[in-house]
VEXTI-173986 format. One line per 4 residues: number of its first residue (from 1); their letters; for each residue z, x, y of C-alpha. Coordinates in Angstrom, 2 decimals, always signed. Each point is the difference from the previous one (the first is absolute). Layout:
// residues N
NUM> a> Z,X,Y | ...
This chain:
// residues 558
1> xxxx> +24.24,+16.62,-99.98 | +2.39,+2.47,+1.54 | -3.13,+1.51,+2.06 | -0.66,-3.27,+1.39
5> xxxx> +3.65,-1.10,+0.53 | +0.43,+3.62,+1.38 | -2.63,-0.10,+2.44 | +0.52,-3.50,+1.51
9> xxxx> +3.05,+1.03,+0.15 | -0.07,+3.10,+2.15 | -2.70,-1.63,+2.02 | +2.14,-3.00,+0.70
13> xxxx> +3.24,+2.37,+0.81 | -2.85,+2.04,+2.45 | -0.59,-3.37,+1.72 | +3.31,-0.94,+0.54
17> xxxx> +1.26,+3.27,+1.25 | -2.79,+0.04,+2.60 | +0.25,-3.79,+0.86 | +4.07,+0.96,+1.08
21> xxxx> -0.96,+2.68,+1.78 | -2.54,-1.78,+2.00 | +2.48,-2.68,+0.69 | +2.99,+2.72,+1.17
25> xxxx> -2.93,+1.58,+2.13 | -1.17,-3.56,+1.71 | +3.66,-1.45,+0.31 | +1.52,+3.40,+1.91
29> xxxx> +1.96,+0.38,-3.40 | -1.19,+3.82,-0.68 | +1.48,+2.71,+2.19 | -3.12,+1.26,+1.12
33> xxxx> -0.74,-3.68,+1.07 | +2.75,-0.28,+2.28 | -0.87,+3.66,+1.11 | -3.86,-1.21,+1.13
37> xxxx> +1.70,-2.59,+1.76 | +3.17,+1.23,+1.79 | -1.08,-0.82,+3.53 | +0.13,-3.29,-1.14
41> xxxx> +3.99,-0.61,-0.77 | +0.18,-3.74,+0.20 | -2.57,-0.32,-2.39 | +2.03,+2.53,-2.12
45> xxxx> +3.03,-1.67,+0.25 | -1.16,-3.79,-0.51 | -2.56,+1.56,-3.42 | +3.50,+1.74,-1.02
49> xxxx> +2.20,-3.17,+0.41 | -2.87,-2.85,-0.65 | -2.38,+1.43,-2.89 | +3.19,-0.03,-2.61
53> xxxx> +1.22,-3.08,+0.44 | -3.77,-2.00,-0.01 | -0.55,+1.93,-3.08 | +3.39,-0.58,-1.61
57> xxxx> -1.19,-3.77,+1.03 | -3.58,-0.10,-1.92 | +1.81,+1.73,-3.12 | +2.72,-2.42,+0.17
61> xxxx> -2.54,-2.68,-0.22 | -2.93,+1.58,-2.20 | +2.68,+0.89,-2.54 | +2.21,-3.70,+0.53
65> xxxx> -3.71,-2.15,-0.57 | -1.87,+2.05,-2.32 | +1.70,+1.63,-2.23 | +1.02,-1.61,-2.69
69> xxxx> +3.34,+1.92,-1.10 | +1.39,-0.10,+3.92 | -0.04,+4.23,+0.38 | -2.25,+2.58,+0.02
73> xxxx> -1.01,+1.55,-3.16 | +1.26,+3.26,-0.54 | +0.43,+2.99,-2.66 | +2.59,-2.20,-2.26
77> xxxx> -2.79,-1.98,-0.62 | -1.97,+2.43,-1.36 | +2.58,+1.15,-1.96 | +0.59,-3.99,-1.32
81> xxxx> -3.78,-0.46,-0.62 | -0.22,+3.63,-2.28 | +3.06,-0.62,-2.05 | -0.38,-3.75,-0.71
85> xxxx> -2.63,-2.45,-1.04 | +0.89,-2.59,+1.84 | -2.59,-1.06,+2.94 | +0.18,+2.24,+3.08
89> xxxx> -0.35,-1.10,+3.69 | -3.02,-1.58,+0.69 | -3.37,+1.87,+1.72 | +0.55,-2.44,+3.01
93> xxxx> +3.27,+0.96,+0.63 | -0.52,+3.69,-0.60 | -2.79,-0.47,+2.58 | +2.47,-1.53,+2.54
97> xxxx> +2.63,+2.48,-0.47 | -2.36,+2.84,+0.32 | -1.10,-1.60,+3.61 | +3.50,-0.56,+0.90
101> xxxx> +0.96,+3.39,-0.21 | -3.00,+1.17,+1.52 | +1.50,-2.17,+2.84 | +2.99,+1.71,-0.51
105> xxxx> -0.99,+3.27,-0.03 | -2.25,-0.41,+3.13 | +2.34,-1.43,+2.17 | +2.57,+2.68,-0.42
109> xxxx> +2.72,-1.34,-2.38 | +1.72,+2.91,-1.17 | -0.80,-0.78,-3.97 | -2.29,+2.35,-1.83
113> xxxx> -4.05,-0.18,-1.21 | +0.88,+1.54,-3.72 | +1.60,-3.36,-1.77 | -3.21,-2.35,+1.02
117> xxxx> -2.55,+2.79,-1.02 | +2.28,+0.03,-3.56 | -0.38,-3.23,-0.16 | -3.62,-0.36,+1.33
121> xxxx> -0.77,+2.16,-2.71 | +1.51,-2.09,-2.38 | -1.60,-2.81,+1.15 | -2.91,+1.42,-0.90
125> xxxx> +1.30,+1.14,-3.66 | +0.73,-3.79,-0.96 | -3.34,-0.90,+1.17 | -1.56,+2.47,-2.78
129> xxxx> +3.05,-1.18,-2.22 | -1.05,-3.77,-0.07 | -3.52,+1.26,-0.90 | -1.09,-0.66,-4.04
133> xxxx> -0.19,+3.69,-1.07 | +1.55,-0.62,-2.77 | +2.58,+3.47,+0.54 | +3.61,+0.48,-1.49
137> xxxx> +2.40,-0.93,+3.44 | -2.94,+0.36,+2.06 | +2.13,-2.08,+2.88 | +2.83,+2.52,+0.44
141> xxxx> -2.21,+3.14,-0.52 | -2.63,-1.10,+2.81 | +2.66,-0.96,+2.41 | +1.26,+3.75,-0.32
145> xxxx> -3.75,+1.44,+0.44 | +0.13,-2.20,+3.07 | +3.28,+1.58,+1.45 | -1.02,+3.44,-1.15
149> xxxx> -2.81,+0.06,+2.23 | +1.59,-1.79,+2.83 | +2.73,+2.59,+0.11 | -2.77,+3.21,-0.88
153> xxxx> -2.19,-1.94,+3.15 | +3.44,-0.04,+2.10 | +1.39,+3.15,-0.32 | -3.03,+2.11,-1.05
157> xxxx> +2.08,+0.59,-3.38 | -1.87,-0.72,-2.98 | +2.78,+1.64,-2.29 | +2.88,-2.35,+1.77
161> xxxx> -1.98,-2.87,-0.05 | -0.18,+0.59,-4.00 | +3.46,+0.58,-0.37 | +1.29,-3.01,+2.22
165> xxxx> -2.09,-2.39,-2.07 | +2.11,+0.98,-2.91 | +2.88,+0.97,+1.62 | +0.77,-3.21,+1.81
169> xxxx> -2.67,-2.61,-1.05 | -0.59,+0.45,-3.80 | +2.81,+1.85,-0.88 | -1.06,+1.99,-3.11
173> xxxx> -2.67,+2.63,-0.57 | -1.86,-1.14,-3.04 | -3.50,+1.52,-0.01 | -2.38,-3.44,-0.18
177> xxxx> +1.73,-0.46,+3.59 | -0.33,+3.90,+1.08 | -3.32,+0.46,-0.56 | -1.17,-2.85,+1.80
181> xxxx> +2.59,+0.61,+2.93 | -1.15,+3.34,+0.71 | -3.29,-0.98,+0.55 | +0.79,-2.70,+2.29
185> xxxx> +1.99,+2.16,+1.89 | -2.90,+3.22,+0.20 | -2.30,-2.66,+0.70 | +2.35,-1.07,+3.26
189> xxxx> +0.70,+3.75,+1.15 | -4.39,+0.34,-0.55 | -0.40,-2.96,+2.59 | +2.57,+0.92,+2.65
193> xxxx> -0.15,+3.53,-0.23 | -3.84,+0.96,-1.10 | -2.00,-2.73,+1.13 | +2.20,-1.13,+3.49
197> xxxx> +1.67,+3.40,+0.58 | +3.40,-1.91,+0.77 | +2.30,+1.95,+1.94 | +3.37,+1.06,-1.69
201> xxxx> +3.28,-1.36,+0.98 | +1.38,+3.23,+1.21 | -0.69,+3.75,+0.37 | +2.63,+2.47,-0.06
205> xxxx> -0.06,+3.63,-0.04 | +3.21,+1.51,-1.99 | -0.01,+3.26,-1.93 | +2.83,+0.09,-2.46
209> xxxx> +3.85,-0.57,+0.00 | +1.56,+3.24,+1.39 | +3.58,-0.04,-1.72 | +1.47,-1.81,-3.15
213> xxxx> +2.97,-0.98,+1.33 | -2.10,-2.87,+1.81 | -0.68,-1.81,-3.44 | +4.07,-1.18,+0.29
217> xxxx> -1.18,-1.16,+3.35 | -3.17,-1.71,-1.20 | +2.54,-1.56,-2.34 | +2.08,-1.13,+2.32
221> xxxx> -2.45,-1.43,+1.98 | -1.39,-2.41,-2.88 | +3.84,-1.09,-0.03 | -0.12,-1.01,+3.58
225> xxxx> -3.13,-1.76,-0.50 | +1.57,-2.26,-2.93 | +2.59,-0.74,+2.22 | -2.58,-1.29,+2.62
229> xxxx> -2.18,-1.60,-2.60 | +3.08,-2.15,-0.92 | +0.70,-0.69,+3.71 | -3.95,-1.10,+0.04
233> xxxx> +0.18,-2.36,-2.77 | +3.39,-1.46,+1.33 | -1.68,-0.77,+3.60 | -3.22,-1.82,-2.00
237> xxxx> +2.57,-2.34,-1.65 | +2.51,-0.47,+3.09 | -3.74,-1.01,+2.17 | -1.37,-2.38,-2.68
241> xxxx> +3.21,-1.44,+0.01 | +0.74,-0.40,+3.73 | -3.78,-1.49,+0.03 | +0.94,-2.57,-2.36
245> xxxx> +2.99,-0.61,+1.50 | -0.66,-0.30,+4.07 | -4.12,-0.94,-0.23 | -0.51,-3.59,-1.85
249> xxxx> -3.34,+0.42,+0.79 | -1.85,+2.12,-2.81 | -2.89,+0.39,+2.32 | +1.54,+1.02,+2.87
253> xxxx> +1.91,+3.18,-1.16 | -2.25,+2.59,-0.08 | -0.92,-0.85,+3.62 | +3.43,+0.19,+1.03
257> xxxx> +0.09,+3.54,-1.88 | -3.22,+1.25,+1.81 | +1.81,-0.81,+3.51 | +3.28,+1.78,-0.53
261> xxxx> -2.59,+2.69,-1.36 | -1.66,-0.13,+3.71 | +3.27,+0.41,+1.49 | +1.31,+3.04,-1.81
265> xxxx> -4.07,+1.52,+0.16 | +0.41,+0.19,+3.64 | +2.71,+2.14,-0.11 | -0.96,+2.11,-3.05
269> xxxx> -3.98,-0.56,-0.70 | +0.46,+2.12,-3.11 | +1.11,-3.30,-1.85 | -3.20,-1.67,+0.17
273> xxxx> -2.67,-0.18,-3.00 | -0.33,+2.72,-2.57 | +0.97,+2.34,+1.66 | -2.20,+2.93,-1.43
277> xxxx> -0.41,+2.12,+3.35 | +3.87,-0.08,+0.33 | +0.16,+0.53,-3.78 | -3.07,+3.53,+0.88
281> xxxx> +2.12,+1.27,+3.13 | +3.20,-0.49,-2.30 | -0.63,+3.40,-1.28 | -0.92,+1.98,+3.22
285> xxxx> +3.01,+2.20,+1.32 | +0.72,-1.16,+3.02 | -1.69,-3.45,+0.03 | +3.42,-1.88,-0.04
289> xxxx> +3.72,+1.05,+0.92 | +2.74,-0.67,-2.06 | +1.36,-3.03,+1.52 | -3.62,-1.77,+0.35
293> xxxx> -0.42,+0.62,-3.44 | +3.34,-1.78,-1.05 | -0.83,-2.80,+2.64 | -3.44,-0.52,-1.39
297> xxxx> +1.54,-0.10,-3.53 | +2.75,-2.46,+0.20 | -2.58,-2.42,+2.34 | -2.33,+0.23,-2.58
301> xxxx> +2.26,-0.45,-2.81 | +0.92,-3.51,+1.69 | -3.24,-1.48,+1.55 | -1.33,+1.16,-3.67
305> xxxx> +2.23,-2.19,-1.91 | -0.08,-2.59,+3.01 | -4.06,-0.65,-0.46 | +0.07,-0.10,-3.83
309> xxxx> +3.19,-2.27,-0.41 | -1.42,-1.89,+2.68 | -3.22,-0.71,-1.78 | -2.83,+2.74,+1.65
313> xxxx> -2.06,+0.41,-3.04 | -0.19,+3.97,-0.69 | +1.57,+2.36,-2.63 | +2.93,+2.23,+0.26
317> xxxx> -1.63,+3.27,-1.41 | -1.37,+1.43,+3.61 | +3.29,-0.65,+1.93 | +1.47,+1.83,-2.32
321> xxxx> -2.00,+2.91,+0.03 | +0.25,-0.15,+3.64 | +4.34,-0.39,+0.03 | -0.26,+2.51,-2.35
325> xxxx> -1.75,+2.81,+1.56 | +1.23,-0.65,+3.68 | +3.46,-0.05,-2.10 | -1.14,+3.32,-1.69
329> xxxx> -0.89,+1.55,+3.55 | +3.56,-1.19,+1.51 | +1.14,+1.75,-3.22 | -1.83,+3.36,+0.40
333> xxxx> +0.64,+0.12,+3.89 | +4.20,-0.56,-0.75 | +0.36,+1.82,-3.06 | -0.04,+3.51,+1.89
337> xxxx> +2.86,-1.09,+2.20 | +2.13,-1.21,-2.80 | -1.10,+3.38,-2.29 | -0.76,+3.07,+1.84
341> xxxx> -2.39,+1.64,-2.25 | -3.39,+0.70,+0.05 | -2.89,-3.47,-0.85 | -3.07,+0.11,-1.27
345> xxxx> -1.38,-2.42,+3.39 | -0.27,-3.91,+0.32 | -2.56,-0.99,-1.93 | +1.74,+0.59,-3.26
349> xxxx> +2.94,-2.24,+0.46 | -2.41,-2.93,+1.59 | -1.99,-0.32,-2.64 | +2.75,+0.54,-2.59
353> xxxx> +1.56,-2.97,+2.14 | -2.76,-2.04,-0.22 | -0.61,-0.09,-3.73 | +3.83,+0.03,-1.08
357> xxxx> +0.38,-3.43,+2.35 | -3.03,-1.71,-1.25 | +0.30,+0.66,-3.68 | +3.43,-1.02,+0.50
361> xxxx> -1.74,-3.54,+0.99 | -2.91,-0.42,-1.86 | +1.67,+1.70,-3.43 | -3.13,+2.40,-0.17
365> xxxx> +1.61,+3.33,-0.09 | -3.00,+1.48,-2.11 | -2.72,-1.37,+2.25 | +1.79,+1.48,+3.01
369> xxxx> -0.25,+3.24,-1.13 | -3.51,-0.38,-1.15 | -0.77,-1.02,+3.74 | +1.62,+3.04,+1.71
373> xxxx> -1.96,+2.25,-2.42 | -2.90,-1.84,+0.40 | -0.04,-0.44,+3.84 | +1.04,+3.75,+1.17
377> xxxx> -0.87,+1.95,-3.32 | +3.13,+2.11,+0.41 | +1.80,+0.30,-3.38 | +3.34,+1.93,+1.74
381> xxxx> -0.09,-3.49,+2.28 | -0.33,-1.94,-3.04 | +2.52,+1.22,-1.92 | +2.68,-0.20,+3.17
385> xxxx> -1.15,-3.72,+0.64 | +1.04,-0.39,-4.13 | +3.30,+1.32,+0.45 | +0.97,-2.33,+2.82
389> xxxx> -2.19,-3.16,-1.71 | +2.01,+0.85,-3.34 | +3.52,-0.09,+1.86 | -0.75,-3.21,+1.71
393> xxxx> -1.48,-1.93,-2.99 | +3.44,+1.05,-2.14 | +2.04,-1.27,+2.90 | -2.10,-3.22,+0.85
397> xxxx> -0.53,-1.04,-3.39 | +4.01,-0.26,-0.57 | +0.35,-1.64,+3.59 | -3.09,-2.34,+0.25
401> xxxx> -1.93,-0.24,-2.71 | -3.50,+1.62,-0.75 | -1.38,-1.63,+2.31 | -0.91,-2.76,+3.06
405> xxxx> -2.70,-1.37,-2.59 | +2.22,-0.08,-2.65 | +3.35,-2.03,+2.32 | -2.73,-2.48,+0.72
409> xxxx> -1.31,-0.37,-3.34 | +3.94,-0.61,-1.16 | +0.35,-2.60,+2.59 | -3.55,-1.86,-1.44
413> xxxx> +1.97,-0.44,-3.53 | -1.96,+3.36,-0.96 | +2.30,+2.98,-0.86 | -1.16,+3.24,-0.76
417> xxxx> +3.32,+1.97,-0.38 | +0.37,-0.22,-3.29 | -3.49,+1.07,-0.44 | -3.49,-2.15,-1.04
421> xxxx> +1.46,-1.15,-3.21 | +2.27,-2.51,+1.62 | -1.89,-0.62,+3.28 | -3.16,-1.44,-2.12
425> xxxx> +2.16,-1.48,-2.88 | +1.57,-2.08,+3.17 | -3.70,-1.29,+0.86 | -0.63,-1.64,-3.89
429> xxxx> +1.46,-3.43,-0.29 | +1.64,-0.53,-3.45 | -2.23,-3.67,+0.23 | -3.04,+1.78,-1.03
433> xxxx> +1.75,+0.05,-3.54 | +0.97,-3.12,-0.72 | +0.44,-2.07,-3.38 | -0.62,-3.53,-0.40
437> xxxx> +1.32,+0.09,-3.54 | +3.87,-0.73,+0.10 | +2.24,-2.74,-1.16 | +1.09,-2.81,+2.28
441> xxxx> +2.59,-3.12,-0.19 | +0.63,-2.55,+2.40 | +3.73,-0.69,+1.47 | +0.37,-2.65,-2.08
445> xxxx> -0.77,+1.90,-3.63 | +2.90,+0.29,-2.26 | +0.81,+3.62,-1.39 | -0.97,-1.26,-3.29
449> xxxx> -3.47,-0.34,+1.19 | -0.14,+2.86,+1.77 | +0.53,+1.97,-2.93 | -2.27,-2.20,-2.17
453> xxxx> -2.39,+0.73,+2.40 | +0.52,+4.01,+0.53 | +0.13,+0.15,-4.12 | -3.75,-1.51,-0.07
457> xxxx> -1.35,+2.24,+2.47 | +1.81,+3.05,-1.21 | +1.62,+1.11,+3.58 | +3.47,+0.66,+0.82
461> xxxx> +0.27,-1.77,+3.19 | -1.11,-3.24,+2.22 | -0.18,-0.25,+3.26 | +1.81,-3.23,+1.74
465> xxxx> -1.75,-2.08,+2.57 | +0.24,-3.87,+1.52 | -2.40,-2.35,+0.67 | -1.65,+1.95,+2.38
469> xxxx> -0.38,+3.22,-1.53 | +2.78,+1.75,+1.77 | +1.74,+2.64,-1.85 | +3.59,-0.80,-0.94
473> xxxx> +1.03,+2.62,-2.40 | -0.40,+1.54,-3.52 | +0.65,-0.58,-3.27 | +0.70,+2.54,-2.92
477> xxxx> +0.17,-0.39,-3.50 | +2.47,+2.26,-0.37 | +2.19,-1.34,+2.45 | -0.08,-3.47,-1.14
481> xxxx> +0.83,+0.65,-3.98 | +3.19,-1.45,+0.00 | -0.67,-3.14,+2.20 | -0.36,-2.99,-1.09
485> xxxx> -3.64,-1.82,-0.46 | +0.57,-2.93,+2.33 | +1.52,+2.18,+3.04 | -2.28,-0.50,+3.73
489> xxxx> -2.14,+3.08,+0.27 | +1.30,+0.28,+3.42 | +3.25,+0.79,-1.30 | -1.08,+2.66,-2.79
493> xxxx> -2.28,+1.52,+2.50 | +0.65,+3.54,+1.92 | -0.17,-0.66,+3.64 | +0.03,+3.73,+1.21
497> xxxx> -2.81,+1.51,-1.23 | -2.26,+2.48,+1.16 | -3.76,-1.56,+1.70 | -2.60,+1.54,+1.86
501> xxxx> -1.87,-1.74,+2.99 | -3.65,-0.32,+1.18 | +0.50,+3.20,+2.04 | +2.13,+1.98,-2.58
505> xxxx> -1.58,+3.77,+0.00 | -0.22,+2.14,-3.27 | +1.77,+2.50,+1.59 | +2.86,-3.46,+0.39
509> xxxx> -0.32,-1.01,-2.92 | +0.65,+3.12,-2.04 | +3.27,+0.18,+2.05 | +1.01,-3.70,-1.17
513> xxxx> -0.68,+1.14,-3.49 | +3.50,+1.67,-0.03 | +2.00,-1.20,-2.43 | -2.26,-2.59,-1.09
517> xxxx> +0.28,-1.77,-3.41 | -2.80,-2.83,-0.94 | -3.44,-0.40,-0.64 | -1.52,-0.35,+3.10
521> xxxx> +0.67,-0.48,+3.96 | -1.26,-3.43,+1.46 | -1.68,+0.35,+3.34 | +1.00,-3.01,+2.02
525> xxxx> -2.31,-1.20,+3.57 | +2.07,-0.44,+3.74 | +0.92,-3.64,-1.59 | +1.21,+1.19,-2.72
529> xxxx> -2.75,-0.61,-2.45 | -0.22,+1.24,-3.13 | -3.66,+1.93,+0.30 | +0.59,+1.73,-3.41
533> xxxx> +1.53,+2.95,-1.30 | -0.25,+3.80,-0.08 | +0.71,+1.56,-3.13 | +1.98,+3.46,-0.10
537> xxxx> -2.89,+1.44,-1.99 | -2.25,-0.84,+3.14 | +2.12,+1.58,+2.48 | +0.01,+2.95,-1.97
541> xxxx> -4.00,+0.05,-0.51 | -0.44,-0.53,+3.88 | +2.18,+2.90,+0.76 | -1.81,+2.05,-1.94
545> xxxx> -3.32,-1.06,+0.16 | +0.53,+0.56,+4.25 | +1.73,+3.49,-0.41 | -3.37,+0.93,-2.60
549> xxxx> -2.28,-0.58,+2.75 | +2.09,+1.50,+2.91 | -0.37,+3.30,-2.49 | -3.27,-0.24,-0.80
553> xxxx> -0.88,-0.31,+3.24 | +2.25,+3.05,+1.38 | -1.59,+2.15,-2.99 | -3.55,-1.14,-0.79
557> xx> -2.79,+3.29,+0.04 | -2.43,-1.84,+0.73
């Protein structure tokens, strides 16, 4: 299974890669497009201004029409699809999305290619998951084969991709998901790397770090780059709100997004697309001067957040690589002004830049590192890009959270902060327990039959309801000793109690248990109707019966 899901994968992540360059190439989007065809400016000009905004339009409408949750699908839903059982997005709609940001990506929007391949991946991982295998959480261990390879096929990192599965998808490292994982992703580095020769993302030549006092500055710089992760993350939610807020039309935003995109790309072309020969030359002393570095950085920072609250369809991982190492580069070119000592060059601080910022958003600082290792093969760069990706992930994850994934998640109903425990006890309705066997007596029972009635059935309690089954209030033996036989049940009866509902979560329900005294907790519908009860013995075997398999599955050999 992980093989297949690997390979399909990687070819699938090979296709789409290619298909957005073609698309950047045809549309003038690339830099070496508009380069072929600088004695045409007008054309220039109207591709820069026009291509945007008719691609914002057919996302606006592909996603609007045909996808059924109204957004693209992104790396949260991977994450949702791994850690619950609950039914993920359907193939249709991961179809659509995938197109849309293939729109997105081709027509320049400033969002990145890495969140659709993670999903596309994963896509591809509930596909095997659905099939009748019969294999212990086959669902949540194919979708991480699937983004294993997509990010091995991406980033020519097969040791990355491994770790980001678990690192950000799955979340544990139990060996009946490692095994399989690590196949998936070898299998995705065999495809791009052996059989299609896939060019890495960058090549840089660095030697070693000359002097040891630059570790406090490789500190400092992941610091920084916390501090502009949290301005990134604040400019996402200030855009998605301003969308909401001045566009009725859902449709109609991301076009709006791709012209105001047009109309900063004429002035600074760097914003457009991916951005991965800005992100090559980023790295070259002497490609860019201080102040176009820092003008390129804050544009980007904005259109970035502009296409992706606006609704392009894209991820945030490659903008941030890209902030991050032209923001490493401004960093290296103005950190020998500020400290007059000897550096050990640019390249350093740019790629230390790059991974500090972008682990900072995606809460990956492990795969990060893997990448730098894994793309230059330079353990003294490796270990300088940890100091600074360490630094940034202590300040960040104080500040903002782990990470983008995880803020969305939150704001689904799906919190991971407190770890998986809670998250997935939050997914299990307390309605999957219910008993059927509990006392009842209608409003117009006398206590005296209440209690003739609880004796017979040996149970300490009755639940109240009218005519129509609504849920008035309860009765306890031991509260009703000393009243008299002939007083209204509706009198005797406790009218603050504690109840659950048809959406009450075990995680919910445990907290309601506080301070609970009775038998059992009835579970009431929207009306008010009582559905049955929950006994306290049941919350207690759900809790644990969920927290057994969360272990299981985290620790399981094989």
């Amino acid at each position: 299974m992980a093989i297949v899901v690997g390979g399909a994968a990687s070819l699938a992540a090979i296709g789409f890669v290619d298909a957005v360059h073609y698309l950047n190439e045809r549309l003038l989007i690339s830099p070496y497009a508009r380069v072929l065809a600088e004695d045409r400016p007008t054309l220039v000009a109207a591709a820069t201004l026009l291509v945007p905004a008719a691609g914002g339009l057919v996302v606006g409408l592909l996603v609007h029409f045909l996808v059924r949750e109204k957004r693209g699908l992104a790396p949260p839903d991977a994450i949702l699809a791994a850690q619950t059982s609950g039914a993920a997005p359907g193939f249709r709609s991961g179809l659509v999305s995938t197109l849309a940001a293939l729109v997105s990506l081709g027509s320049g929007a400033s969002v990145g290619q890495y969140g659709p391949l993670v999903y596309l991946g994963a896509m591809f991982g509930n596909l095997a998951g659905q099939l009748r295998l019969n294999l212990r959480h086959q669902r949540s261990i194919a979708i991480a084969c699937g983004v294993a390879a997509a990010i091995s096929t991406a980033f020519n990192a097969p040791i990355a991709g491994l770790v980001f599965a678990h690192e950000v998808i799955l979340r544990h490292y139990s060996l009946r998901a490692f095994a399989p994982v690590t196949v998936a992703a070898a299998t995705g580095y065999v495809v791009a790397n052996v059989i299609f020769d896939r060019p890495a993302l960058f090549l840089v030549n660095f030697d070693r770090v000359e002097h040891s006092y630059e570790f406090v500055f490789f500190a400092l710089e992941g610091v920084f780059c916390a501090g502009l992760a949290w301005v990134f993350m604040r400019l996402l939610r200030a855009s998605a709100s301003i969308s909401r807020h001045y566009i009725g039309v859902p449709w109609a935003r991301p076009a709006v997004a791709g012209l105001l995109l047009g109309m900063v790309a004429l002035w600074i072309p760097e914003v457009l697309g991916i951005g991965q020969e800005t992100l090559r030359f980023a790295t070259i002393e002497g490609a860019f001067g201080i102040g176009e570095l820092g003008l390129i950085i804050m544009a980007k920072l904005v259109v970035t957040a502009l296409c992706i609250g606006f609704g392009f369809i894209g991820g945030v991982f490659s903008p941030a690589l890209l902030i991050g190492i032209l923001f490493g580069a401004f960093y290296g070119l103005a950190l020998p002004y500020l400290v007059p000592v000897p550096h050990s060059g640019l390249v350093v601080y740019a790629i230390c830049g790059m991974m500090a910022l972008a682990s900072s958003v995606i809460g990956a600082p492990l795969t990060t590192i893997l990448i730098v290792f894994e793309l230059t093969r330079s353990y003294d760069l490796t270990i300088a890009a940890m100091v600074s990706v360490v630094f940034a992930n202590l300040i960040s994850y104080r500040v903002i959270g782990r990470s983008l994934f995880d803020l969305q998640l939150r704001a689904r109903g799906f919190d991971l902060s407190l770890g998986r425990d809670k998250a997935i006890l939050q997914t299990h309705r307390i309605r999957d327990y219910l008993s059927s066997e509990y006392t009842t007596a209608l409003d117009q029972n006398t206590v005296g039959e209440v209690c003739q009635r609880l004796v017979r059935e040996g149970r300490a309690e009755a639940m109240v309801v009218d005519g129509q089954g609504r849920l008035l209030g309860v009765i306890r033996l031991q509260g009703v000793v000393n009243s008299a036989a002939k007083t209204p049940a509706t009198e005797a009866m406790i009218r603050s109690f504690t109840r659950f509902d048809e959406e009450t979560s075990v995680w919910k329900s445990m907290e309601l248990l506080r301070g609970f005294l009775g038998e059992a907790v009835p579970l009431v519908s929207r009306k008010g109707e009582l559905l049955g009860v929950v006994p306290e013995e049941a919350v207690i075997r759900a809790y644990l019966e969920i927290v057994h398999d969360l272990r299981e599955e985290e620790n399981e050999a094989a």
